[in-house]
SEVO-997739 format. One record per atom (N, C-alpha, C): residue number from 1; x, y, z; atom name; residue in one letter. Coordinates in pm, 1 decimal, m for minus. Example, Ala and Ser with C-alpha at 12.3 -4.5 7.8 and 13.67 -1.06 7.14 Angstrom:
BEGIN
drenmar num:1 east:1319.0 north:m569.0 up:780.0 atome:N residu:A .
drenmar num:1 east:1230.0 north:m450.0 up:780.0 atome:CA residu:A .
drenmar num:1 east:1320.0 north:m330.0 up:780.0 atome:C residu:A .
drenmar num:2 east:1285.0 north:m225.0 up:708.0 atome:N residu:S .
drenmar num:2 east:1367.0 north:m106.0 up:714.0 atome:CA residu:S .
drenmar num:2 east:1290.0 north:3.0 up:787.0 atome:C residu:S .
// end
This chain:
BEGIN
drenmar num:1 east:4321.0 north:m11884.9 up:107.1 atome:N residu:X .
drenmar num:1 east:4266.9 north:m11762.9 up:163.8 atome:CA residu:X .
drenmar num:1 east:4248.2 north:m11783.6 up:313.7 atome:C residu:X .
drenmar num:2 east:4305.7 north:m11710.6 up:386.0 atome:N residu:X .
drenmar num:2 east:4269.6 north:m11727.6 up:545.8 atome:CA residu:X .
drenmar num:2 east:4116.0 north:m11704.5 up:595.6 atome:C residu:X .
drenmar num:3 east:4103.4 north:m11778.3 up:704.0 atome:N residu:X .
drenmar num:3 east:3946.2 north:m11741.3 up:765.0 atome:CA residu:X .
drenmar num:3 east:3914.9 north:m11594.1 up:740.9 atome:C residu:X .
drenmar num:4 east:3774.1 north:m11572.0 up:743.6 atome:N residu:X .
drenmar num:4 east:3779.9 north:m11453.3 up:827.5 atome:CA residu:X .
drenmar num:4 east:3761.1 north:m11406.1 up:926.4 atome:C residu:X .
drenmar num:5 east:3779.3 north:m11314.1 up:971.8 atome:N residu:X .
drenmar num:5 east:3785.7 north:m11274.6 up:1125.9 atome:CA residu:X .
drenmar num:5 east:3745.3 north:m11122.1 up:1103.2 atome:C residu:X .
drenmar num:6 east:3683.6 north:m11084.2 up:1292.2 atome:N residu:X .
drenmar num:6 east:3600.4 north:m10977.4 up:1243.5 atome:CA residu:X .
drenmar num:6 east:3708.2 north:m10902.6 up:1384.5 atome:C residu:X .
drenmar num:7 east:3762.7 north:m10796.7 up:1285.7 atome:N residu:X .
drenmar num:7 east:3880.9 north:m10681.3 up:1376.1 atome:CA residu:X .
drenmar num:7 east:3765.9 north:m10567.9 up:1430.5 atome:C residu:X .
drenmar num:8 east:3663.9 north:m10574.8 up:1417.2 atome:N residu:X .
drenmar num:8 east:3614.6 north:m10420.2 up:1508.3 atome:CA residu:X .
drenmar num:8 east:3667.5 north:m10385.5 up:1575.9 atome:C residu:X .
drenmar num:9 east:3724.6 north:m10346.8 up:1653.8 atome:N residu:X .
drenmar num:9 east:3777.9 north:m10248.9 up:1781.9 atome:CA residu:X .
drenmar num:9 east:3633.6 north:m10202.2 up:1834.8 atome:C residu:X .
drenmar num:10 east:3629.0 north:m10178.9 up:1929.5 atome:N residu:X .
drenmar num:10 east:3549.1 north:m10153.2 up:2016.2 atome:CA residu:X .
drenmar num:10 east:3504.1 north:m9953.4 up:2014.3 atome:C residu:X .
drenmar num:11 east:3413.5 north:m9910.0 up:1944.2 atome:N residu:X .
drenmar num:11 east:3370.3 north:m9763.5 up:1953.5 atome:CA residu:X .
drenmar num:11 east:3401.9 north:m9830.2 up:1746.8 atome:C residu:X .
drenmar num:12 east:3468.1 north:m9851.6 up:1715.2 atome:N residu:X .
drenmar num:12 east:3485.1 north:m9828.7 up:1573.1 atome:CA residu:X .
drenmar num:12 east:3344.8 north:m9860.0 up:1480.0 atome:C residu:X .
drenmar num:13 east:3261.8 north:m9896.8 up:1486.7 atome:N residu:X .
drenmar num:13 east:3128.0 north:m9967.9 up:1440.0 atome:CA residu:X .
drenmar num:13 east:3092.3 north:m9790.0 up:1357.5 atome:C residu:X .
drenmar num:14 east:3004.1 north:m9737.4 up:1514.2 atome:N residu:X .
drenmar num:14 east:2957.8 north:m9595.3 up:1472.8 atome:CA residu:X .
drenmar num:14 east:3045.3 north:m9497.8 up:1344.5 atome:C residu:X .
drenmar num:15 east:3166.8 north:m9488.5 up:1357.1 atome:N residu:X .
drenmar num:15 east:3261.8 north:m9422.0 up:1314.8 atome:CA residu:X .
drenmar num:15 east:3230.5 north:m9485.0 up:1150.1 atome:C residu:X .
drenmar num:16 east:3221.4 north:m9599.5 up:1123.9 atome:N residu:X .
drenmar num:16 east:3277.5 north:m9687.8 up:995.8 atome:CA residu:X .
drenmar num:16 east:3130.3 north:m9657.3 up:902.1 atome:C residu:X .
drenmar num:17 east:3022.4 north:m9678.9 up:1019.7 atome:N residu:X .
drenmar num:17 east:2865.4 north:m9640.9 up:974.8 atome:CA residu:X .
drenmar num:17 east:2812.9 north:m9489.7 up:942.9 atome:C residu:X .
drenmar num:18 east:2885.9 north:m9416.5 up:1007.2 atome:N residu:X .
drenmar num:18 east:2853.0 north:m9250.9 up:980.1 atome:CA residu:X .
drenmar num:18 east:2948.3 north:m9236.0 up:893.6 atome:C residu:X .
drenmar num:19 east:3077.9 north:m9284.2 up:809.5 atome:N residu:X .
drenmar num:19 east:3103.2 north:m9257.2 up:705.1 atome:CA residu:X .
drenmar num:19 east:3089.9 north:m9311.3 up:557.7 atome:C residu:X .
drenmar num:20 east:3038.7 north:m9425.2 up:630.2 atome:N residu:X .
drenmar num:20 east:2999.4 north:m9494.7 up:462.4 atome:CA residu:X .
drenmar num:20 east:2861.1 north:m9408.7 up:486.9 atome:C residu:X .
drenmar num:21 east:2749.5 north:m9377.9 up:523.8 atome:N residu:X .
drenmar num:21 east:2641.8 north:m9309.3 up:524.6 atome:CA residu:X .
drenmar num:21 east:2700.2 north:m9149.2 up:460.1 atome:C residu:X .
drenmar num:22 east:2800.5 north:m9118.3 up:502.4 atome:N residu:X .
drenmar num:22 east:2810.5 north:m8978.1 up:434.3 atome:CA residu:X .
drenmar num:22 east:2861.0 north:m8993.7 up:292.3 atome:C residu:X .
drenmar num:23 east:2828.2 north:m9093.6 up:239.0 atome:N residu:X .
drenmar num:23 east:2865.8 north:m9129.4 up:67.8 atome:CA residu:X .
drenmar num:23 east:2679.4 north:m9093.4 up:30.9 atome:C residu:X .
drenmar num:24 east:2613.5 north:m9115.7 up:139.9 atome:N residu:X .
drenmar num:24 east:2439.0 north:m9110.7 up:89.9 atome:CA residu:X .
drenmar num:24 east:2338.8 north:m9227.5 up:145.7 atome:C residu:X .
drenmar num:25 east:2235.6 north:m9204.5 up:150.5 atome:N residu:X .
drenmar num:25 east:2118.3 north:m9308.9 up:192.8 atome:CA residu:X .
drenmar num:25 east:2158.0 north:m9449.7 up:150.1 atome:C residu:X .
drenmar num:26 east:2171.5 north:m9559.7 up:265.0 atome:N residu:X .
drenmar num:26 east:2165.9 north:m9689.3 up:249.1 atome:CA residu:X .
drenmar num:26 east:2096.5 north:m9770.3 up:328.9 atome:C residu:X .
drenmar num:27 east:2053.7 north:m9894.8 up:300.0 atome:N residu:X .
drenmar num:27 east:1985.3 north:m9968.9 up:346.3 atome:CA residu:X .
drenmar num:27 east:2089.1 north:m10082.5 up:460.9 atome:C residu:X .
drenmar num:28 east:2048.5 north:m10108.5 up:583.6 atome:N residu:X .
drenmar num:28 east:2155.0 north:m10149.1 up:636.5 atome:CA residu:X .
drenmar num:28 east:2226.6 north:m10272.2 up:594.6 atome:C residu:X .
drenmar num:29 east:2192.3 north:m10369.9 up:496.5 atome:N residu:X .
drenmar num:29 east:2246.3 north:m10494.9 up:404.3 atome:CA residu:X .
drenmar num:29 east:2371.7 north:m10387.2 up:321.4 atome:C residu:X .
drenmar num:30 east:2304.1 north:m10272.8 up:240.4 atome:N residu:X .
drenmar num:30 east:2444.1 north:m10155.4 up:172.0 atome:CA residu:X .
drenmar num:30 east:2546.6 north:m10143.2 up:277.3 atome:C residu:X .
drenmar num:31 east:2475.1 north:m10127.3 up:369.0 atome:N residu:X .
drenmar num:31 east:2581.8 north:m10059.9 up:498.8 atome:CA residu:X .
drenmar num:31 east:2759.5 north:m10153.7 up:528.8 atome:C residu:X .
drenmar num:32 east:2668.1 north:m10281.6 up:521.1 atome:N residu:X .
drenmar num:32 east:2761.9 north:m10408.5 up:595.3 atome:CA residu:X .
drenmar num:32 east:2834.3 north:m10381.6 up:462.6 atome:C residu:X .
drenmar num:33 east:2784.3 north:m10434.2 up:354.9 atome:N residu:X .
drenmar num:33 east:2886.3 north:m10445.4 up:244.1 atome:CA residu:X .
drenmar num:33 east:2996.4 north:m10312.5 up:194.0 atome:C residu:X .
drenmar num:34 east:2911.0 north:m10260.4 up:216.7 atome:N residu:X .
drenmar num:34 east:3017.4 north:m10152.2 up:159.4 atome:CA residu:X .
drenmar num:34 east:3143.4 north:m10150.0 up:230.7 atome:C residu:X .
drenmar num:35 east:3128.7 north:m10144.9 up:407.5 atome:N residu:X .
drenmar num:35 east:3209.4 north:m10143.7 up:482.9 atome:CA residu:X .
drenmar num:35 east:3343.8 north:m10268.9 up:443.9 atome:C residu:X .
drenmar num:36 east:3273.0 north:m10423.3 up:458.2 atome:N residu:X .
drenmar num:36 east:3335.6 north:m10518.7 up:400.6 atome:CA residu:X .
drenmar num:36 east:3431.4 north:m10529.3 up:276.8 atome:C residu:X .
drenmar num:37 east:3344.3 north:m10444.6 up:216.1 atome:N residu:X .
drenmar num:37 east:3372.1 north:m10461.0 up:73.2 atome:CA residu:X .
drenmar num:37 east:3520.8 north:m10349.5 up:33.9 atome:C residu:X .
drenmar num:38 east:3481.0 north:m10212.7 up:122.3 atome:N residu:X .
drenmar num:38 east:3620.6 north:m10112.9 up:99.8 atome:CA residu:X .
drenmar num:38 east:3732.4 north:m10220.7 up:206.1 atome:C residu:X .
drenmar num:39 east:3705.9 north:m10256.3 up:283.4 atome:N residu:X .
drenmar num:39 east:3828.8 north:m10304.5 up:387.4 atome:CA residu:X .
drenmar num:39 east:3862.7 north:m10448.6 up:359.5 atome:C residu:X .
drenmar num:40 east:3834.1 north:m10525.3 up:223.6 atome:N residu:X .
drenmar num:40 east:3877.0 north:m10600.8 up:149.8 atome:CA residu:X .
drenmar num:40 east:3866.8 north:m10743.0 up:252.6 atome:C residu:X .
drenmar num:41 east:3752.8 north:m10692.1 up:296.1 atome:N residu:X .
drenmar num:41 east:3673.8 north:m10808.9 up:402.4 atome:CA residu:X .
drenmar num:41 east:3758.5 north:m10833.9 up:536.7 atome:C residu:X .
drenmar num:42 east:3799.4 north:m10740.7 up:566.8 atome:N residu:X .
drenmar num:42 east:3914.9 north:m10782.3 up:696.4 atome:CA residu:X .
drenmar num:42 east:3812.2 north:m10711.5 up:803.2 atome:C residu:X .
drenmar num:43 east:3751.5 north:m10602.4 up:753.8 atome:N residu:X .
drenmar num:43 east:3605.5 north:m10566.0 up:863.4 atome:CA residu:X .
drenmar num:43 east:3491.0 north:m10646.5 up:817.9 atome:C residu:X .
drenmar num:44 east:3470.4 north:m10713.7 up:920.5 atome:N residu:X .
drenmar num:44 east:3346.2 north:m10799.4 up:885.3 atome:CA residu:X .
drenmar num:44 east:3207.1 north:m10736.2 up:1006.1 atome:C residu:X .
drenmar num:45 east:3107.7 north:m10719.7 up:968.9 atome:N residu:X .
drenmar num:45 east:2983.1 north:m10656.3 up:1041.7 atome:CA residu:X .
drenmar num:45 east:2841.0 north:m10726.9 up:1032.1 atome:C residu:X .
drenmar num:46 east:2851.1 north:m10806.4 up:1170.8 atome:N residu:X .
drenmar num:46 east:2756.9 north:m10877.5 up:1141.4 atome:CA residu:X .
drenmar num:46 east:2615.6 north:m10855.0 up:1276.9 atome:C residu:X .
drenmar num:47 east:2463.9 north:m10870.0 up:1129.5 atome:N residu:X .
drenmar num:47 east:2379.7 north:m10792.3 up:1209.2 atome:CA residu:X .
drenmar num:47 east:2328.4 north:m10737.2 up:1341.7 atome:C residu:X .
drenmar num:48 east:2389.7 north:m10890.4 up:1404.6 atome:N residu:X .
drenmar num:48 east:2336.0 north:m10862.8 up:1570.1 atome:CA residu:X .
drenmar num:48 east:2423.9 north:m10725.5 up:1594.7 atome:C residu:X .
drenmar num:49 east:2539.5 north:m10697.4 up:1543.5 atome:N residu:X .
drenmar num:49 east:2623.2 north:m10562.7 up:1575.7 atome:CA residu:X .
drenmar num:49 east:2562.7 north:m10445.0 up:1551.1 atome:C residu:X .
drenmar num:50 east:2478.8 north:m10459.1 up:1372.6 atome:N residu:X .
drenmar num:50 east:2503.9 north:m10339.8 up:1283.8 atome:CA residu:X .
drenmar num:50 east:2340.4 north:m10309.6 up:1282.0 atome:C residu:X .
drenmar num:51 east:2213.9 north:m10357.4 up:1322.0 atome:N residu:X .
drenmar num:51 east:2105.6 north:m10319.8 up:1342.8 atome:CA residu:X .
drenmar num:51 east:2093.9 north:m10250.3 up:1484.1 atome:C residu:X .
drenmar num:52 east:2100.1 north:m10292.1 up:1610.0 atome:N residu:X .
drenmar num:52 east:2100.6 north:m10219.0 up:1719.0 atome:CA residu:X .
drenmar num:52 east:2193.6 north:m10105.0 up:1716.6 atome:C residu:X .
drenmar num:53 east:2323.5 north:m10101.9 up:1653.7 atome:N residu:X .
drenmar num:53 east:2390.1 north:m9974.0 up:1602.6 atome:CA residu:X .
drenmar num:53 east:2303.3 north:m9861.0 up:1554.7 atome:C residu:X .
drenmar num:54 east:2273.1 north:m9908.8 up:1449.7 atome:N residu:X .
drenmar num:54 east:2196.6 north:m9817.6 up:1364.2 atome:CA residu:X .
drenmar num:54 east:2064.0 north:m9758.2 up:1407.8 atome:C residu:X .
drenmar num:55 east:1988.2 north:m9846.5 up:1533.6 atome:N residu:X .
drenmar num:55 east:1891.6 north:m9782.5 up:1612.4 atome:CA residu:X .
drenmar num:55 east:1930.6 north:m9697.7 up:1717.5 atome:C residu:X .
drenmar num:56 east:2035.2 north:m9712.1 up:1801.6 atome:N residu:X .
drenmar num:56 east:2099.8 north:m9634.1 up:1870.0 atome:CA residu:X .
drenmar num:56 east:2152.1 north:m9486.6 up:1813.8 atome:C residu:X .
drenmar num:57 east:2185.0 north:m9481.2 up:1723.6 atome:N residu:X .
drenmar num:57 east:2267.5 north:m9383.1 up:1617.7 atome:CA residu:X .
drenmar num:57 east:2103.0 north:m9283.3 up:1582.8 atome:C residu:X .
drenmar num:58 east:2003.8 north:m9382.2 up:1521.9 atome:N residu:X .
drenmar num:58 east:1888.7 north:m9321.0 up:1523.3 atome:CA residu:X .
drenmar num:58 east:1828.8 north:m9259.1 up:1649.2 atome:C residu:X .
drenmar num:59 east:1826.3 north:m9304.1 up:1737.8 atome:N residu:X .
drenmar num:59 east:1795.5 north:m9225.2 up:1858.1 atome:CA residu:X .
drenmar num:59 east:1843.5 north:m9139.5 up:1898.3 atome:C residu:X .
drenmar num:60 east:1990.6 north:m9103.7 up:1949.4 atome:N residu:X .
drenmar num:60 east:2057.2 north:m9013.3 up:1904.9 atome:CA residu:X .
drenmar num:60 east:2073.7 north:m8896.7 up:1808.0 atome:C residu:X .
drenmar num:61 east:1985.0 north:m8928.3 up:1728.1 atome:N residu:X .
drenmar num:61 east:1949.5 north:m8809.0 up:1621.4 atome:CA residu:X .
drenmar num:61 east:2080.0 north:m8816.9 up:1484.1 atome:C residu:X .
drenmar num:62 east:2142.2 north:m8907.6 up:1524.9 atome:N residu:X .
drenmar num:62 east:2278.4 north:m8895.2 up:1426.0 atome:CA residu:X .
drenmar num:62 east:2225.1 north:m8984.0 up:1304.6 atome:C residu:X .
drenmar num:63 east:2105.9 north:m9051.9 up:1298.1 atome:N residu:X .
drenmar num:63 east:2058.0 north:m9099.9 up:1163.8 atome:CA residu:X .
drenmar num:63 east:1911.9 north:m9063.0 up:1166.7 atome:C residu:X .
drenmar num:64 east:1884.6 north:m9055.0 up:1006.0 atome:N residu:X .
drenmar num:64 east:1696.0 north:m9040.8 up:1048.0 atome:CA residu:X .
drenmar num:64 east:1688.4 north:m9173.3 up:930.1 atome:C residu:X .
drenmar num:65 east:1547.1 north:m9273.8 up:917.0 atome:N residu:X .
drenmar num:65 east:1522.8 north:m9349.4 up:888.4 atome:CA residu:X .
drenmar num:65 east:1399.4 north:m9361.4 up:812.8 atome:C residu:X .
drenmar num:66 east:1391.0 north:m9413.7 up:669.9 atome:N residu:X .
drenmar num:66 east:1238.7 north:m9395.0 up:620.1 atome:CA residu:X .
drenmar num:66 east:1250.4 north:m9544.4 up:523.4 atome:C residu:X .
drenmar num:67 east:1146.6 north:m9602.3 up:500.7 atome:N residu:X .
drenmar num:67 east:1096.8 north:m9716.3 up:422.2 atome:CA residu:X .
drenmar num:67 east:1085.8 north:m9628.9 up:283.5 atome:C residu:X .
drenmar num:68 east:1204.7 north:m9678.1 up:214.5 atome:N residu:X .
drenmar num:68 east:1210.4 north:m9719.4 up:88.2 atome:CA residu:X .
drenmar num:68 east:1196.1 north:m9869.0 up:19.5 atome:C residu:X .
drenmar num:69 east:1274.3 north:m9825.2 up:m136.4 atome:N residu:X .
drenmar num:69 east:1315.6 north:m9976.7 up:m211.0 atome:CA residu:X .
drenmar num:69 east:1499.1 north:m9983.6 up:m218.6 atome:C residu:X .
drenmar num:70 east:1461.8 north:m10102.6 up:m229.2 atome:N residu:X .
drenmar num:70 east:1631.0 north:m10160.5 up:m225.0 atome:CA residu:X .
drenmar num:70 east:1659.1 north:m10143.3 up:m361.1 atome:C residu:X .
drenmar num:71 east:1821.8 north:m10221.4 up:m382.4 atome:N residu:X .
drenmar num:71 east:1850.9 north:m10174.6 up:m548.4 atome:CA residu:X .
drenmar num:71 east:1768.3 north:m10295.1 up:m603.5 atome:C residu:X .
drenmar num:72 east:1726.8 north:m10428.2 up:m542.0 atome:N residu:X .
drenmar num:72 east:1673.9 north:m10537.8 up:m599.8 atome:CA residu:X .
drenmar num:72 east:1535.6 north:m10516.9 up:m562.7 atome:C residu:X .
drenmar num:73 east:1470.5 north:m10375.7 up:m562.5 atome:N residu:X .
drenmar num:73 east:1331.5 north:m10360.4 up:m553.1 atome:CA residu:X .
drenmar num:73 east:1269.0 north:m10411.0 up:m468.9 atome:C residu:X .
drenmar num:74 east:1288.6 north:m10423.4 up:m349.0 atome:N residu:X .
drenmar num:74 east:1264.6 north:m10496.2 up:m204.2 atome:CA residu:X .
drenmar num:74 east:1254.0 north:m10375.7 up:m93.6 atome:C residu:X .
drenmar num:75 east:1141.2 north:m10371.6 up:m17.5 atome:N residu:X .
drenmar num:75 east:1102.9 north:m10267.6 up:84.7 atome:CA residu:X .
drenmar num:75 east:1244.9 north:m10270.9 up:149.9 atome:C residu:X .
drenmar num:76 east:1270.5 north:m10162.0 up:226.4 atome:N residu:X .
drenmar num:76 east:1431.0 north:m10137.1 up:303.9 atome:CA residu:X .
drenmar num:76 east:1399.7 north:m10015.2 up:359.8 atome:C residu:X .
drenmar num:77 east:1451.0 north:m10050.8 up:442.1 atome:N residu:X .
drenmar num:77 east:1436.1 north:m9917.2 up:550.0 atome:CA residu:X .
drenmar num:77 east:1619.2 north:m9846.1 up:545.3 atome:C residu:X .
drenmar num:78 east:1527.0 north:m9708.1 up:451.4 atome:N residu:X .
drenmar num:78 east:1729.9 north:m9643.3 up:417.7 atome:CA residu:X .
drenmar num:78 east:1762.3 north:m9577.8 up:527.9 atome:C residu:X .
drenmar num:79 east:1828.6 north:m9550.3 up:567.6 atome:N residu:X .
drenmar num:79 east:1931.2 north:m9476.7 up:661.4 atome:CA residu:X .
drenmar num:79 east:1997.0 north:m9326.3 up:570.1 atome:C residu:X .
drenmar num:80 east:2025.1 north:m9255.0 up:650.2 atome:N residu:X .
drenmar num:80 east:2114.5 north:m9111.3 up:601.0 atome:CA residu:X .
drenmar num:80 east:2122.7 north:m9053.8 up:747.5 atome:C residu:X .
drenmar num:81 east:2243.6 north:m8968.7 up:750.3 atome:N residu:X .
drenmar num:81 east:2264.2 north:m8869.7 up:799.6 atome:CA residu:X .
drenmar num:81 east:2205.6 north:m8765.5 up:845.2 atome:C residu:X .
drenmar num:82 east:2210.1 north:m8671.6 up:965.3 atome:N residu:X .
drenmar num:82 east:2172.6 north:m8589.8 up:976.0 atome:CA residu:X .
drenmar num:82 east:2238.5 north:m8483.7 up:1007.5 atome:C residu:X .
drenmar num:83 east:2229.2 north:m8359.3 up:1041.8 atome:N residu:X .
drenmar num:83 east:2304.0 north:m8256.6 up:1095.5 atome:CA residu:X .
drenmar num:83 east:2424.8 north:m8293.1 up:1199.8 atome:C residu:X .
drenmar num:84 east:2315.9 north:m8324.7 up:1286.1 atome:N residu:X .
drenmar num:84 east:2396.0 north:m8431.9 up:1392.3 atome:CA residu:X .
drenmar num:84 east:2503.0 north:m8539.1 up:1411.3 atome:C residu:X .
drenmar num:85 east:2458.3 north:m8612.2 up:1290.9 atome:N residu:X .
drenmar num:85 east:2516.2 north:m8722.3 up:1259.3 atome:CA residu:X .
drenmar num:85 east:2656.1 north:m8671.1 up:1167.4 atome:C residu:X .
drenmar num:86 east:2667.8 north:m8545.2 up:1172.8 atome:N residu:X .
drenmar num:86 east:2756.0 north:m8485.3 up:1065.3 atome:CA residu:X .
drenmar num:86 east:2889.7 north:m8472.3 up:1141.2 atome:C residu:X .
drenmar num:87 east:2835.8 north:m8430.7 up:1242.7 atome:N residu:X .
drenmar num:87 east:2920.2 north:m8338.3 up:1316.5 atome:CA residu:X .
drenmar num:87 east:2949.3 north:m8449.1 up:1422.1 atome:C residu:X .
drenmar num:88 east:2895.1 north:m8571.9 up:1454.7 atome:N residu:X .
drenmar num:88 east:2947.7 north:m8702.6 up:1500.7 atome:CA residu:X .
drenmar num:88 east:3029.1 north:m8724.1 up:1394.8 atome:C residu:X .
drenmar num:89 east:2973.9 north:m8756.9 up:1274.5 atome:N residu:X .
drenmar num:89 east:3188.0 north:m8804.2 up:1226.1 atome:CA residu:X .
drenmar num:89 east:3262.6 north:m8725.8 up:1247.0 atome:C residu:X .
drenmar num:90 east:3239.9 north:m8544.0 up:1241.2 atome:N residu:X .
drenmar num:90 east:3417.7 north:m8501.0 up:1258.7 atome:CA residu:X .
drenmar num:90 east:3456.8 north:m8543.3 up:1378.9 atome:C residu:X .
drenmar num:91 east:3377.2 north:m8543.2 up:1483.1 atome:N residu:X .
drenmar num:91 east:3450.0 north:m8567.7 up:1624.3 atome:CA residu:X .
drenmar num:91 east:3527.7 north:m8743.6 up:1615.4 atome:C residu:X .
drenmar num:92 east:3451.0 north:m8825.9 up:1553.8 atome:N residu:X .
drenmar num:92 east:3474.2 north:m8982.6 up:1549.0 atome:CA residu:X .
drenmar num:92 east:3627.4 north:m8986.9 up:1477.0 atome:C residu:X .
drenmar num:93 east:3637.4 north:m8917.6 up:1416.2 atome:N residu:X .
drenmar num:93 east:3705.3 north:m8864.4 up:1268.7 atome:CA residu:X .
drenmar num:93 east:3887.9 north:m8850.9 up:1333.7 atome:C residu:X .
drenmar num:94 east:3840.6 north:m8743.8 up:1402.0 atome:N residu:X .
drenmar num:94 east:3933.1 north:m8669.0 up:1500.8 atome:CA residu:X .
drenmar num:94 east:4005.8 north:m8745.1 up:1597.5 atome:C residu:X .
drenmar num:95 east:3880.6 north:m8845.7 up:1668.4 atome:N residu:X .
drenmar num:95 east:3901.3 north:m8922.3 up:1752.3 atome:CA residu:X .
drenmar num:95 east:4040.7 north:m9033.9 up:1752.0 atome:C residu:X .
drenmar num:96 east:3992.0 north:m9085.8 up:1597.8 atome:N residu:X .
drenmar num:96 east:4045.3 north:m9189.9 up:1557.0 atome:CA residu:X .
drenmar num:96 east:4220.1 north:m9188.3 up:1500.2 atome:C residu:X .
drenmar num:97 east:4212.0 north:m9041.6 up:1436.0 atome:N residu:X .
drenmar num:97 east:4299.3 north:m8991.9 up:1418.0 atome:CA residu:X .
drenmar num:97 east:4454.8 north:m8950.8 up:1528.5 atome:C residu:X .
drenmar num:98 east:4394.3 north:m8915.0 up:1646.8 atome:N residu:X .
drenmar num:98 east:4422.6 north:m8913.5 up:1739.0 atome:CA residu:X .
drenmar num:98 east:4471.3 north:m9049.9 up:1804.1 atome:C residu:X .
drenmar num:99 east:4397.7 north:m9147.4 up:1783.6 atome:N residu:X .
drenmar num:99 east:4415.2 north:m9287.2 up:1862.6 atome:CA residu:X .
drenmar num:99 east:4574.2 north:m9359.9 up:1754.0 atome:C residu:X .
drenmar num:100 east:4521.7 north:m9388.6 up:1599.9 atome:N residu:X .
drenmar num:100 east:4642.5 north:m9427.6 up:1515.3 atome:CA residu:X .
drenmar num:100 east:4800.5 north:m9338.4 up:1541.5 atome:C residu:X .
drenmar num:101 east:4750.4 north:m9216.5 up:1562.2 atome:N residu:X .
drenmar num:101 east:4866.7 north:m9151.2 up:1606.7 atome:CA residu:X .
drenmar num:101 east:4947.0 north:m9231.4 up:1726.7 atome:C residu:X .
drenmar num:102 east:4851.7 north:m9189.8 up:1848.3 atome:N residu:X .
drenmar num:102 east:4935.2 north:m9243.1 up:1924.7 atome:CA residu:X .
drenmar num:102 east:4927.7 north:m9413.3 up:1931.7 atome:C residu:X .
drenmar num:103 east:4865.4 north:m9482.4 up:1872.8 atome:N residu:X .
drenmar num:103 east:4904.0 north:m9647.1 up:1850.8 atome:CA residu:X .
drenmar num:103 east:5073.0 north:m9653.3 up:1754.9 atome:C residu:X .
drenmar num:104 east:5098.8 north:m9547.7 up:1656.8 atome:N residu:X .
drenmar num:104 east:5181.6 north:m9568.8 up:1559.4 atome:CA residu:X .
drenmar num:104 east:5303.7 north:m9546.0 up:1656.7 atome:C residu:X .
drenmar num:105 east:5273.0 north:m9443.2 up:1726.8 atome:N residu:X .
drenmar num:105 east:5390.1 north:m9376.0 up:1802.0 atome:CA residu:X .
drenmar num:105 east:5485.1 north:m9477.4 up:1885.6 atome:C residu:X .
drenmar num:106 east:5357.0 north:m9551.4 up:1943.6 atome:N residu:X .
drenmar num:106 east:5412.8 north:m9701.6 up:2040.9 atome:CA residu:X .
drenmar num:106 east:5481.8 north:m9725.5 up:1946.9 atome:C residu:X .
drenmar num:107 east:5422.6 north:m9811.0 up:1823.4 atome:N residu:X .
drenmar num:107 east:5462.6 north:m9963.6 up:1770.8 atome:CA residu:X .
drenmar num:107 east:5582.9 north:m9863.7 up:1677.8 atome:C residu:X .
drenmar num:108 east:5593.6 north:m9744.4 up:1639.8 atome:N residu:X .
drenmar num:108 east:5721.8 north:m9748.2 up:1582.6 atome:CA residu:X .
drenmar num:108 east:5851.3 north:m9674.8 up:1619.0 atome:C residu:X .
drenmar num:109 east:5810.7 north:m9678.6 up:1790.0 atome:N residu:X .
drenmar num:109 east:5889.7 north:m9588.9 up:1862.8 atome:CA residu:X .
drenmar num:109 east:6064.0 north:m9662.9 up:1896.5 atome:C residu:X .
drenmar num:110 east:6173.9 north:m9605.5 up:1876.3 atome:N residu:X .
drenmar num:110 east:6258.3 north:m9688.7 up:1861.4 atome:CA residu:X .
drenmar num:110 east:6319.4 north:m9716.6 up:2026.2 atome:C residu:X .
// end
């Protein structure tokens, strides 16, 4: 199995976090994994990244934040979406869409 290595791209963090959040309320430990876990560990997110994210995103109004329990019954502070935060993924959404386009266009331009 090769190392792993962590591909973020740079702006991609927010984008990856406002859509695993639009699956529903997670705790930011859910957050990392899920991300990891759909991208078959080739996105790796590690906290010093994905906590100051997620406070930034909160300030911004694009997350709101409340002390719950975890699935292993452990205090956690969940995360969700907001109005705001909604309408940040279509634009992120769009964004990105836009960027693979024209990345594909290079790399499969003859």
């Amino acid at each position: 199995m090769p190392p792993k290595t962590n591909l973020l791209l740079h702006g991609a963090l927010d984008a990856l976090i406002l859509k695993t959040l639009a699956r529903g309320p997670l705790h930011g430990y859910a957050i990392a994994r899920f991300i990891e876990d759909t991208s078959h560990e080739s996105v790796l997110v590690e906290e010093g990244s994905l906590y100051p994210a997620l406070y930034r995103m909160e300030q911004r109004g694009w997350l709101e934040a409340e002390w719950g329990t975890s699935d292993l019954g452990r205090r956690a502070k969940l995360y969700r979406l907001t109005g705001a935060g909604r309408d940040q993924l279509a634009a992120e959404l769009a964004r990105w869409k836009r960027f693979a386009t024209g990345v594909s266009n290079v790399l499969f331009a003859s």
